[in-house]
N, C-alpha and C positions, 0 to 999 in steps of 0.2 A: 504493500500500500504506500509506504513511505516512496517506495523506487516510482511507482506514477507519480506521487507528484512532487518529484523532482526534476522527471521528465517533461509535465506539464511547463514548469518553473522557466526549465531550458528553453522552452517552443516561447513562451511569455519573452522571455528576454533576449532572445534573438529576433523577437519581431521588434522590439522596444528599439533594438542597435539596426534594425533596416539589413540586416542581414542577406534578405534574397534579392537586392538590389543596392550595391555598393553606393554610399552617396558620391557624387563628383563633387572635384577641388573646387573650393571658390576659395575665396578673397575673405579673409573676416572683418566684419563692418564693426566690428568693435576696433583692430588694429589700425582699419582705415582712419578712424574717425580720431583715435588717437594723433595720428602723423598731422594732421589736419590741425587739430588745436594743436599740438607744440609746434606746427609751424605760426602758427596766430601768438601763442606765448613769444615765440622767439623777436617776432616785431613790435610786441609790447616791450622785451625788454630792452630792444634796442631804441624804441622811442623814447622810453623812460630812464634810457643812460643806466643801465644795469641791473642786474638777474632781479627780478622780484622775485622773493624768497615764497611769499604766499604760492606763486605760481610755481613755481620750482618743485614745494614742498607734493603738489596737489599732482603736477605733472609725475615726480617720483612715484607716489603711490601708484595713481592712473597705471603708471610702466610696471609697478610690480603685481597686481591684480592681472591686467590682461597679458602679463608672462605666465603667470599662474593658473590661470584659465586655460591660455595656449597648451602647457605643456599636459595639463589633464585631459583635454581633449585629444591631444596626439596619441598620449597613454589608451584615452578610450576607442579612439581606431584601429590601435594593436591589439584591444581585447575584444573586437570584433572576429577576430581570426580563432580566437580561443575558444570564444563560446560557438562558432560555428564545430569547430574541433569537437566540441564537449555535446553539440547537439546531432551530433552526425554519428558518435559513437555510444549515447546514452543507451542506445540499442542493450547492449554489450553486458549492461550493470541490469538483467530481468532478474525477476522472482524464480526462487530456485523452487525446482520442481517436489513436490513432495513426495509424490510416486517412488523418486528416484534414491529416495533417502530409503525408505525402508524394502525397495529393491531386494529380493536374494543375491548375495555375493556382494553387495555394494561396499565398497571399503570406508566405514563409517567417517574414519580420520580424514580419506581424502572429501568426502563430501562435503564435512566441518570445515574444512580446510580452505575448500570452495567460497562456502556461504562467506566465510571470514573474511575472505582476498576481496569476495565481490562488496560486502558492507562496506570496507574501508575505502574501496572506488567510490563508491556512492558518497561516502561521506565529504573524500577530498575532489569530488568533482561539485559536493554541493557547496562548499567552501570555498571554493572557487565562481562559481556563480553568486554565492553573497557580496563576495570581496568586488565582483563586478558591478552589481549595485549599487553597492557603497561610493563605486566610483564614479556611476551615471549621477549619484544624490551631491559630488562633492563635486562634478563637473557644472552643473546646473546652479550651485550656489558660486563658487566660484564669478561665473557670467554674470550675473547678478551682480556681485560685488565691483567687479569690474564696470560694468554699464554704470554703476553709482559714482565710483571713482570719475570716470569719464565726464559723465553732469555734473558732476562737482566740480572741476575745469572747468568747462564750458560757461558754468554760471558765473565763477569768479573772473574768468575773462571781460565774459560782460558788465562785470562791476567794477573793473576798473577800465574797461573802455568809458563805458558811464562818467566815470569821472576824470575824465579826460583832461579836461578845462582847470580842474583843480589840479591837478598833477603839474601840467605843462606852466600853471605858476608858481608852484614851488620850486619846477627845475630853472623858471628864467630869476628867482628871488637868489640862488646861489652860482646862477651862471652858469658858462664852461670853461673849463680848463686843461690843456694839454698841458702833457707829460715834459718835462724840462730837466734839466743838470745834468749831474754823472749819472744819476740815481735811477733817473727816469720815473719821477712822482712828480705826481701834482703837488701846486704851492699850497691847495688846501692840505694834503697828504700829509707836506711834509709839518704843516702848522700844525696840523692835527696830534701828530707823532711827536713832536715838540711835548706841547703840553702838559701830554699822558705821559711822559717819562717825566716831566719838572715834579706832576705828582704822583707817579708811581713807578720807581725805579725798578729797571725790567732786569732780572737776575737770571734770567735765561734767556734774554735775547729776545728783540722785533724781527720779522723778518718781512718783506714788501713787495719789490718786483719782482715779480718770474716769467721771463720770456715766455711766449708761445701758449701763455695762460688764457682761454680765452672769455675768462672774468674778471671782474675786477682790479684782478693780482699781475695780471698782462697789463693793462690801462694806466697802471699808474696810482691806482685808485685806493688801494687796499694791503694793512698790515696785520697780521698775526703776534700778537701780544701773549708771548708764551709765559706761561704759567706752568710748567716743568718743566724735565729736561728735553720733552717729547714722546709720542709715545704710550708717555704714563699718566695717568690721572691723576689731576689735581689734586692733592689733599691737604688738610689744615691750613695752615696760614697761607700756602699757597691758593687754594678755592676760594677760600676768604677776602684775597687781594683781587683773585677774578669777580668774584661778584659785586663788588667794590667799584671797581672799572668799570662792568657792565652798568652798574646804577649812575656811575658819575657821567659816563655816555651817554647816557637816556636824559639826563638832568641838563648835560652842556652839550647834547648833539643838535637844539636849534641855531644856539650863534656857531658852531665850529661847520654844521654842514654835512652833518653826519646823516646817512643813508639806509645804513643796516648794520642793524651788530649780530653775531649770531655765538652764540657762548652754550656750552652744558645742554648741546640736542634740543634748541631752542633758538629763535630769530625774534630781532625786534624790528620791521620795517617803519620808515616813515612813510613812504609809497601806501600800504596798504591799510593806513591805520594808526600803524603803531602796534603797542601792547606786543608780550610774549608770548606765541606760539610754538609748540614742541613742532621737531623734525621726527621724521623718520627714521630708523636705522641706519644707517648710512658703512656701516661694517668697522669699526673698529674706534677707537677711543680719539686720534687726531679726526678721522672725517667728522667722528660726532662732536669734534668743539668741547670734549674734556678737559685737553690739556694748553688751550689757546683762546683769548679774544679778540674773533675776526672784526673788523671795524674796516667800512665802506664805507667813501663820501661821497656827492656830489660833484 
């Protein structure tokens, strides 16, 4: 009884995967729709003179849900092949015959022996078609999560196209300015960097230009204000001297022209707002701005 409807299970879920008619490739309109907004992000942040972190932050996710979609769906096309395997053979795993057991001359051990080998097929082919389930229930939220991600873009896009008018007079209130000296920072950079060393001497080092960067740290624009040796996460007095920093930026980044600080997996824009927003994973302790406070101007 259990082996029917197991069998049933199988006929269910191979029709569920489209089985007798392989679906053809297309194009995923979640993917499309992605390339689509970060191409619109990437001319926001070139209108607005650099990365808007909200965008960035929103764009990341976006990329990491419809990877994550992607790669569960590729997995769920490979287990199209399996369940056909598992539905093509379920034959194989029937109900053993009972006639056949109490048989004269029947070898009881091998008959047992049978029934055994056959139960544990059944069992690991029906454990096999769960795990397949599991994956169509983890494919389907996935997509979901992603489509959310996506309109979640899309919407902050438009709220900061929306505010257009206001943006474009904050950027003419501090101007522009190119990269200059040995250094290659801007005069606000380098005023900026001034400052924040008069009050708070950096014991592991600023660090600012980097060729070929193509953020703010390329432009002239942006210094890291290390708070270890690198690496390593800030602790005690040293976190305490970051958070210090970040608040004294927030407090003097109207008159200096400050942009964005992004310190401890968290961003302050003046573009978007303002206020603290956490980031995303970003894979290790320097991406996540543990052991540094980045500081963008204007």
């Amino acid at each position: 009884m259990r082996i029917g409807r197991f069998a049933v299970l199988v006929a269910v879920l191979a029709g569920l995967l489209g089985l007798s008619s392989p679906r053809p490739a297309a194009a995923d309109p979640t993917i499309t729709e992605l390339r689509k907004l970060t191409k619109q992000a990437a001319q926001l942040n070139e209108r607005y003179r650099g990365q808007i972190q909200s965008l960035e932050e929103i764009r990341v996710q976006a990329k990491k849900a419809t990877d994550t979609s992607g790669d569960l769906e590729a997995r769920l096309r490979a287990a199209e092949a399996e369940v056909a395997r598992i539905a093509q053979t379920a034959y194989m795993v029937g109900p053993i015959d009972g006639l056949q057991i109490i048989a004269p001359g029947a070898d009881p051990y091998q008959v047992l022996g049978q029934a055994a080998n056959m139960n544990y097929m059944a069992q690991e082919r029906s454990q096999r078609v769960s795990n397949i389930q599991k994956l169509i229930d983890d494919s389907k939220e996935a997509k979901l999560n992603a489509n959310e991600k996506i309109e979640k873009l899309r919407q902050e896009i438009k709220s900061l196209q929306s505010r257009r008018k206001e943006i474009e007079r904050l950027l003419a209130k501090y101007g522009f300015q190119q990269p200059g000296g040995s250094e290659g920072l801007t005069q606000r950079m380098v005023a900026v960097r001034a400052e924040i060393m008069q009050n708070f001497p950096m014991r592991y080092g600023v660090g600012c230009l980097r060729p070929g960067d193509p953020g703010e740290h390329g432009k002239g624009r942006a210094c890291d204000f290390m708070m270890s040796s690198g690496g390593r996460m800030a602790t005690g007095n040293d976190a305490a001297t970051g958070d210090a920093l970040a608040a004294w930026l927030i407090k003097n980044g109207p008159r200096l022209g400050v942009m964005y600080i992004i310190w401890k997996q968290r961003y302050y824009d003046i573009r978007s707002g303002g206020g603290w927003d956490p980031m995303s994973d970003r894979g290790g302790v320097t991406a996540n701005h543990y052991d540094h406070v980045h500081v963008s101007v204007f």
